[in-house]
Every structure is written in structure tokens, then in C-alpha cells.
N, C-alpha and C positions, 0 to 999 in steps of 0.2 A: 471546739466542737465536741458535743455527745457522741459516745459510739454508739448510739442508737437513734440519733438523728442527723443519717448519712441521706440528705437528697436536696439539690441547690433549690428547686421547686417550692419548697417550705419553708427555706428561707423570708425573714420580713423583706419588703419589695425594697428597700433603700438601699440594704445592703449585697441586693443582686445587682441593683442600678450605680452603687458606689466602690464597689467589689475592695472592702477592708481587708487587710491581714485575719487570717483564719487560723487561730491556733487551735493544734492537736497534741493530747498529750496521752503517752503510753506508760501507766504504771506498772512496774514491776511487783509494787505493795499489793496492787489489787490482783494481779493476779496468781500471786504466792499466796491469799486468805485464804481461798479453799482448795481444794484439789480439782479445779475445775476439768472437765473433760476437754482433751488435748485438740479436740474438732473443733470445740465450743472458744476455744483460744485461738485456733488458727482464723475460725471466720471470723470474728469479732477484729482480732487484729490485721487482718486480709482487707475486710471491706474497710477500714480506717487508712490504712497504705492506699488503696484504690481509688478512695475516694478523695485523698489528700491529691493525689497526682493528676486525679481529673479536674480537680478546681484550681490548679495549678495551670493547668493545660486551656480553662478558660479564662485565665485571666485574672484569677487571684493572688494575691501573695498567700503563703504557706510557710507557717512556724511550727516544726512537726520535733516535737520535745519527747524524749526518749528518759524515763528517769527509775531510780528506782527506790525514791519517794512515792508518800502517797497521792492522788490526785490533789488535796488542798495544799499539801506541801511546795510541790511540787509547782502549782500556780500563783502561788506565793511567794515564791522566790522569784521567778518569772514578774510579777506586778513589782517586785521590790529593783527590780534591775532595771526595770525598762519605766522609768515613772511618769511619762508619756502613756504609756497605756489606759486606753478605757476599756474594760470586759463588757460583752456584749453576750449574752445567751438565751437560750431557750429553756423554760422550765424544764427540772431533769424529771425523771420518771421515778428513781429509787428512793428509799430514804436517804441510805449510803449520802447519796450524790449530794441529796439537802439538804443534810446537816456539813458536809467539805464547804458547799458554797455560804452557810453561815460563818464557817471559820472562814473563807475570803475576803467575805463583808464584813466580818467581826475585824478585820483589818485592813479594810480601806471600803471608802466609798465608789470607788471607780467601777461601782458594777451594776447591770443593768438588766431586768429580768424580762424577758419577753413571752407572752403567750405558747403553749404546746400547738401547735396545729397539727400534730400527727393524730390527731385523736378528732371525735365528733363531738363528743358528750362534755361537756363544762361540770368540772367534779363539785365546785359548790353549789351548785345547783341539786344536785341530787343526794348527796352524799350524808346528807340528814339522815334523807329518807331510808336509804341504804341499810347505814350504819341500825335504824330501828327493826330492820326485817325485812324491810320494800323485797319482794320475789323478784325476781330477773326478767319472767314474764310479761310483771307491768313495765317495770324501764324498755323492755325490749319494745313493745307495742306504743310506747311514748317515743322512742327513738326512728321508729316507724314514720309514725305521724311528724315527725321533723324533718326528717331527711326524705321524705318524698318517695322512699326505695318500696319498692314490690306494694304500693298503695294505688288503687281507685278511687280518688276523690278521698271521702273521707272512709272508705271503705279496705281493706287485704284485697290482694290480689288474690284471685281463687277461692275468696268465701271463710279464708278460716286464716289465725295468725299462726298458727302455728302446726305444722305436719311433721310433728316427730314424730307418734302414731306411725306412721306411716314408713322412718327409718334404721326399724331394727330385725329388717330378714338375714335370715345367713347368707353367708356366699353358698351359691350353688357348686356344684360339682363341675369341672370342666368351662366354665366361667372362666373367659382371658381376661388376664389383668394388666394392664397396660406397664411400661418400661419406666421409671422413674425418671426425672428432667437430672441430666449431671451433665458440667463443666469440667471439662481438664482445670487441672492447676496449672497457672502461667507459674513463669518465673518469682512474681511477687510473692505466693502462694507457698510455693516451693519454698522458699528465701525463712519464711514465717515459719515453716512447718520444721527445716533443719532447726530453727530457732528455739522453739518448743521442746524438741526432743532435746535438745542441747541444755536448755534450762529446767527443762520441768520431766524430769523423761519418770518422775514417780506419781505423774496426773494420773488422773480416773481416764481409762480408754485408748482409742488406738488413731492412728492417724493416716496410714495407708489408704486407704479406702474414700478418702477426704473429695469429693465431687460437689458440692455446693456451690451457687451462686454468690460471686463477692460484691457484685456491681449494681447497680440499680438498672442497668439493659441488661446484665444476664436473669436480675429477677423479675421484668416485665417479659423476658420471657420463657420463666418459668412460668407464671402466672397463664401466658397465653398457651403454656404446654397442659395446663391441667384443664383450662377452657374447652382444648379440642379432644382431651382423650379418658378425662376423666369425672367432667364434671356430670355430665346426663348421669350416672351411674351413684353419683358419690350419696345420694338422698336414699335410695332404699338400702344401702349397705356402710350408713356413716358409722353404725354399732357394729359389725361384722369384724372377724379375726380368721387368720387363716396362716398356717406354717410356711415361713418364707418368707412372707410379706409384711412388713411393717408398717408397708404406705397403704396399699389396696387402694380406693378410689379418690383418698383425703389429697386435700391440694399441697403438701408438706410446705405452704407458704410463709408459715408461722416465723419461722425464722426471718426472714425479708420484711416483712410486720415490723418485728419487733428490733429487730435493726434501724427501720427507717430506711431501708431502702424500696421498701413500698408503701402507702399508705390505705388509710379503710378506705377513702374513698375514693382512691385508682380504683382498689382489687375490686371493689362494689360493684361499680358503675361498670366496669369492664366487665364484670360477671352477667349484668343486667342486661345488658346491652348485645352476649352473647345469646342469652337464654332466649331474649327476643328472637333474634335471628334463627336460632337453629331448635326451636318449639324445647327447649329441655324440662322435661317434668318438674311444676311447681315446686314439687316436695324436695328435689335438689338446688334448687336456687335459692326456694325459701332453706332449707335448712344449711346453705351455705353461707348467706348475710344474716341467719342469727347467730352462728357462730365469731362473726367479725363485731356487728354493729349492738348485738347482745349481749353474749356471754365476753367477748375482749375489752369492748366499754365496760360494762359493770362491776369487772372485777378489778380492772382498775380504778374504780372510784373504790368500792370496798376497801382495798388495800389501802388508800388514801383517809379514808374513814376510820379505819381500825388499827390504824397505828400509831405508837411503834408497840402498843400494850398486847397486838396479836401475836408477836412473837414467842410468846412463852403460852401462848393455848393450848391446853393440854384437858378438855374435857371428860375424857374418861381418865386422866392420871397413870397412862400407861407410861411406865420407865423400863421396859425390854431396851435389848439394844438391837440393832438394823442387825435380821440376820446375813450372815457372811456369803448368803446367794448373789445380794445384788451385789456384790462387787464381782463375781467370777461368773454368774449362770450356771455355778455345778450344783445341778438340784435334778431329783430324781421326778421332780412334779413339770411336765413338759409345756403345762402354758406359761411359771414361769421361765424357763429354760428359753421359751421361743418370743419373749416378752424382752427380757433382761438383757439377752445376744444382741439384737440390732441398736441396744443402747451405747454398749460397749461396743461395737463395732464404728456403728454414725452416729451416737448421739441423739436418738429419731428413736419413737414410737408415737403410734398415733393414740388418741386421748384416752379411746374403749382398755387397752392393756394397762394404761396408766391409771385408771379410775378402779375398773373392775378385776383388774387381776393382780397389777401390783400393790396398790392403797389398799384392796379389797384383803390381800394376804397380810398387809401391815397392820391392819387392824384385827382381826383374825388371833394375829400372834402376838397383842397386847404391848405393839412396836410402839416404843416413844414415837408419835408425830411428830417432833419438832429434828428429828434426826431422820426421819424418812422426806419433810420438807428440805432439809438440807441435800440431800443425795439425789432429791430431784433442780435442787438447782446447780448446784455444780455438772450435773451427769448430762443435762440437754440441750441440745445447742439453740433453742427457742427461749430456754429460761432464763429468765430475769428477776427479780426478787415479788415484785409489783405483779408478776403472774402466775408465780410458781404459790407462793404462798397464801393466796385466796383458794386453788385451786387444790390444796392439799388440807393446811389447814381449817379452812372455811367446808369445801364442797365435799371432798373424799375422804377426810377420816372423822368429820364430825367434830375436829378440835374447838371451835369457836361454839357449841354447846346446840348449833340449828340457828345462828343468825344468817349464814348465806343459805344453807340447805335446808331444806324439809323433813329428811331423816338420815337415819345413816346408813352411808350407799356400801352394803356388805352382802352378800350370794353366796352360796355354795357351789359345788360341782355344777347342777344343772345348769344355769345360770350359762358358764363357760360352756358347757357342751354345745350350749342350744344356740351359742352365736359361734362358736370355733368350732375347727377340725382337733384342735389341742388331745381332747383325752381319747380318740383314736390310738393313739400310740403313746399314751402314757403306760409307766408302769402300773400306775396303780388304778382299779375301777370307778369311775364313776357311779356305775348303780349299787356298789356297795356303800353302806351309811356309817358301819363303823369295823375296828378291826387294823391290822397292819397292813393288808389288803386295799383298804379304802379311801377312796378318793381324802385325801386330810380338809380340804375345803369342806366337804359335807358336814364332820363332826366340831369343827371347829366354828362353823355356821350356827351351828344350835346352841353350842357351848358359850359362844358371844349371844345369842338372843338370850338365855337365863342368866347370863352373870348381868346382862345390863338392861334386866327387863324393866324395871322402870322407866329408864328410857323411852324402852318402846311401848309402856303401856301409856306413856303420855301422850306420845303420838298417836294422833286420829286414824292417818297413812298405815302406821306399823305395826297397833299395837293387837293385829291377829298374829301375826309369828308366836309370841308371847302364847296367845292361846293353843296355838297349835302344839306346840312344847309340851305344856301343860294336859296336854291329852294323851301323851306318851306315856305308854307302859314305863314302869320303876327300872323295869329290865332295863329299856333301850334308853332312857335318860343315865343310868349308870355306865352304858357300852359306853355312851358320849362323853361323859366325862372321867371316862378312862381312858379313850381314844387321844381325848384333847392334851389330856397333862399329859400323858405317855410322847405323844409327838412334840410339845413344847421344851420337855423337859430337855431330849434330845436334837432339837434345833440348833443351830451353830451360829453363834450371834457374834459381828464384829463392827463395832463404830470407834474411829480411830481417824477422821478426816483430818 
């Protein structure tokens, strides 16, 4: 079994009707690679224990192999001992995983590949297209038209396919936010987590705090926790930041996704089906199934498309190293401070702090991409290689040159003020532009629009920043690149995973 397709439901019908031996295996190699966040280990190997015991409990035999070989090592020895064995699986999702089950096949034939059905979208199918530029927009509104979701005939529901327009107000002031969905840790939970501190006690993060769903019934009802309390809400405020909050109206389902212990089209249909009943504003439902059947499909086909040569994309040729913020949050700059903290803490933020204020500052400070991709997959407990790295690489730092993105997604101060509470109580001003005083995003904004105006003067989207630059007094373009090197110079930079 994949750890990330934990749900008997998806299983091929033969082998729900035949109930064969189910082998699981637990590598120590994988999870000594990176400094994975200690959360991110406990659910991964929590929902594996769980779900071993529940298929056990209906009736399967269970081979739950513990090793500290790699995963092809490791089922290699396993095929060599037992030469009765046939493998049966599920196409994996990672490259990782693709290239171990080529070394399984590279030695023996006793293996058998089965379709993904956690997904909607058939990657060669599109993946052409993809890979040449296809926008996310058209896959989205073709994945529409297949899946039947939020469609009139051949028409969107509500007249338009798409209402982002319409989801990026701030949080108001005094605006309740609903209580986040958390499980006690059972015993199994527990058992995993002394385990981790035992083995890994120099991972990225903390583990106390650990409340996440391991099950596939605690994450149907998570799913039905964010239906009733958060979903009407999640559409006008899916761009919104706010101190404290991490989650605000997002469904934090991502994890259970990408696990396998939910799939697109439970959480869909279950979403649809609620918005029916209880009238939820189109602009939340729609802007909650493009996040699933959209942007989740597509970027994994992208990943699929553009690998394994995406791995070293580095379009601007930034070689900074990660600075030393995101591993502690000791930073005098308070969106990231409030951004960084629930990382380390659960392993969780929602997409806005990760796009615009952490990828936004990575870029900013001329951060190697392919080490800021790194730090977002070990650090989250939703990441997985297949998502983290279109969504960094591709979308937020512009590494792959504008083949997923349209520009590069980079703001200044304003930007953060006008969706967050953040620079209320920063130290430093946002309505200052430059100066030791000043917001550093501002100057560092500008400083990235002239060193990479090319760029943006190719862009159609972009390329007034450029102009506007260009209309600054000599004075205030020298504050600016006095501001930027002065602040980079002394930035604290540590990459050491």
C-alpha cells in the first residue's frame, strides 16, 4: 500500500471482493532524507498504522514491514523471500516512488500496475498540453464540462466560471472565526509520536500540538466540520490573513486529499450537495471545487509533464541560501513571524502566506528556489513532492521561466496590509518606502522590478511596474537600492537540511 492511498473504497473491485494480503511498508531511508516536519511523520505514519488495522479488522490479511532500507530495497527482499508473491498496485504519485517500483520491475516480473483513481483528470491526456503553457483556467473549465460539477447543461453555474474577483476582501474586524476540526491522539498516535521524538528528535517542528485526522471517518468528518462552519464564508475571504489564524475559513482538508484518505470526488460532491441545501454563496463553492478539481488536478499533471528536468529550475539564477527565519520565525518583519509560527508549530498554513508572503519574501531576497521548494516539502504536512513543487517552482517563484504562471507573483508592503492585520503591529512602517524604518518588502519590491525588468517588460500583465520604476526620481531609485543591499547584506541565511 501507498501512504497516500489509504481508502478500501478505491481500491480495484476484485480485490475488495478477494480481500488479498495487503502489504505495508515503513521506511526509515525515507524518512531520514529530509528533515521532514515531526507532524508531517507522525500523520503520514499514524494514518498507515490505522489504516493497516482497519483492513485487518475487515478482513484482510496484513503484512506491515517495518525496515530501515529504502522502499525498493526493502520490497525486494520481501519478493525475494516470499516467491509466491504477486505485487499488485496503484500507480504512485512521486517520481521517488517511480523510479523504486522500476527498480522492483527491473527485477522481477511479478508486478502489476493499476490505474490512480484518487484523481479525476487522466494525466496523458492533458499533459501535452500542459507541459506547452495550457492556463489552468482552460483545464479547469474542461474538467467542468466532464465532471458535471457546478454546470447548467452546457452552461457554469451562475453565469461565469470563475469568481475569484469576487474572493479577496480582508477579514473584517470582529468577524468570528470558527474553532478548527481536531482529534485527540489515540494510543496508535501517541505510540508514533514517542517514536519520532525517539528517532528524529532534530526534524523540522514540534509535535505536541499534533490534533489531525489519521482515519478516513475522522476525515469525513473533518470535511463535514468545514461544510457546516466554514464553508459559506471561505469564498469572500480565501485570500484573507489575520494574526492567530492560520486556517480562517480554508477547509485544512488538504492533508486527507493528499493522503488518500479522502478523495476529489467525495469532498466535491459532498461540498455540492451541501451548497444545495443550505443556499452557500456561488463564489464559495465555486471557489472551492476550483481549488480541488482545478488547481489539484493540474498541477499534478504539470509535475508529471515536467519532470524530472524541473527539479533544478532556477529562472532568475538566484543562489542565496534560505534565510535562517524560516526555520525559527525570529524575524522582526511580523507577517513573517505570523506566517512561519503555525508552520512550525502544525505544519499548516493556508495557501495566501505561502504564495504572498513567504515565496513572495523568497523571491525578494534573491532565495535559491530549489531550497525554498525543499523547505516547503519537508515543513507541511499536505506536502508531497507532486505538489509542492509545481506550486513553488512553477506558480510562486517563477522558477520554470512563466510555463505554469503568467507572471511573477511578488508585492510589496501594500499588498500584505490590504489583505492582513500583519503590519498593525509590525515594527517596521508600511507607508514608509525606504529607509531602516521601512517596511523591507516595499524596497525590495522595486529593487526586484529593475534588476529583472526584462522580465516584466515582456509581460503583457507586468510590464507597467517596469514603467512605473522608471518614472522615479534618481533620488528615490538610489534610497531603493540602498535600502535593498543594505537589508540583504545583513539578512541571516541558513540552508543545512
Amino acid at each position: 500500500m501507498w501512504h497516500d492511498q489509504l481508502m478500501v473504497d478505491h481500491f480495484p473491485e476484485w480485490v475488495r471482493e478477494e480481500r488479498p494480503l495487503l502489504l505495508f511498508i515503513e521506511s526509515a531511508h525515507k524518512a531520514q532524507s529530509r528533515p521532514y516536519h515531526k507532524q508531517k511523520l507522525m500523520f503520514v505514519l499514524s494514518a498507515m498504522r490505522h489504516f493497516a488495522l482497519e483492513c485487518h479488522q475487515n478482513g484482510y490479511p496484513v503484512w506491515y514491514e517495518s525496515t530501515p532500507q529504502s522502499f525498493d530495497q526493502g520490497l525486494i527482499r520481501l519478493l525475494d523471500k516470499h516467491k509466491h508473491w504477486k505485487l499488485y498496485h496503484m500507480e504512485p504519485n512521486e517520481w521517488d516512488s517511480i523510479q523504486a517500483l522500476k527498480q522492483v520491475r527491473s527485477h522481477t516480473n511479478r508486478v502489476t500496475t493499476y490505474n490512480n483513481t484518487f484523481f479525476l483528470a487522466d494525466i496523458d491526456e492533458f499533459k501535452d498540453r500542459i507541459k506547452s503553457g495550457w492556463r489552468m483556467e482552460f483545464f479547469y473549465r474542461e474538467m467542468r464540462r466532464k465532471t458535471g460539477y457546478l454546470m447548467e447543461g452546457e452552461l457554469p453555474a451562475g453565469g461565469e466560471w470563475n469568481y475569484d474577483k469576487e474572493n479577496r476582501k480582508k477579514l473584517p474586524k470582529n468577524l468570528s472565526i470558527p474553532a478548527t476540526f481536531q482529534v485527540e491522539p489515540d494510543a496508535v498516535t501517541l505510540e508514533v509520536q514517542h517514536m519520532i521524538e525517539d528517532l528524529f528528535p532534530h526534524h523540522f517542528g514540534e509535535t505536541n500540538s499534533f490534533a489531525y485526522a489519521v482515519t478516513s471517518h475522522e476525515a469525513q468528518r473533518a470535511l463535514e466540520h468545514f461544510l457546516h462552519t466554514r464553508l459559506h464564508s471561505f469564498g469572500p475571504y480565501e485570500d484573507a490573513m489575520a494574526s492567530g489564524h492560520a486556517v480562517l475559513f480554508h477547509s485544512q482538508l488538504s492533508p486527507y486529499l493528499n493522503a488518500g484518505l479522502l478523495s476529489a470526488s467525495m469532498v466535491c460532491e459532498a461540498a455540492i450537495r451541501y451548497s444545495v441545501q443550505h443556499e452557500i454563496p456561488i463564489a464559495s463553492i465555486e471557489g472551492f471545487i476550483r481549488q480541488i478539481i482545478g488547481w489539484r488536478e493540474y498541477i499534478r499533471i504539470y509535475y508529471h509533464a515536467m519532470m524530472p528536468e524541473i527539479r533544478t529550475a532556477n529562472y532568475f539564477g538566484f543562489t542565496e541560501d534560505l534565510p535562517q527565519l524560516f526555520w525559527d520565525a525570529d524575524t522582526s518583519l511580523n507577517c513573517l513571524r505570523q506566517c512561519i509560527k503555525p508552520v512550525i508549530e502544525d505544519a499548516y498554513a493556508h495557501h495566501i502566506p505561502r504564495l504572498m508572503v513567504m515565496s513572495n519574501f523568497s523571491n525578494l531576497t534573491q532565495t535559491d528556489p530549489r531550497q525554498l521548494n525543499e523547505w516547503f516539502w519537508f515543513s507541511y504536512i499536505d506536502a508531497y513532492e507532486w505538489v509542492v513543487l509545481p506550486n513553488v517552482l512553477g506558480m510562486s517563484t517563477f522558477a520554470d521561466g512563466g510555463i505554469l504562471a503568467s507572471k511573477p507573483y511578488v508585492a510589496g508592503g501594500n499588498y500584505i496590509n490590504k489583505m492582513s492585520d500583519y503590519c498593525s503591529s509590525c515594527t517596521y512602517s508600511v507607508k514608509e518606502k525606504t529607509g531602516d524604518s521601512a517596511c523591507p518588502f516595499n524596497y525590495l519590491y522595486w529593487n526586484f522590478i529593475d534588476d529583472q525588468r526584462e522580465t516584466f517588460q515582456q509581460n503583457g500583465r507586468a510590464n507597467f511596474m517596469v514603467n512605473t520604476f522608471d518614472k522615479k526620481s534618481v533620488e528615490e531609485k538610489q534610497a531603493i537600492k540602498n535600502s535593498a543591499e543594505k537589508f540583504l547584506k545583513q539578512l541571516p541565511r541558513n540552508w543545512s537540511p
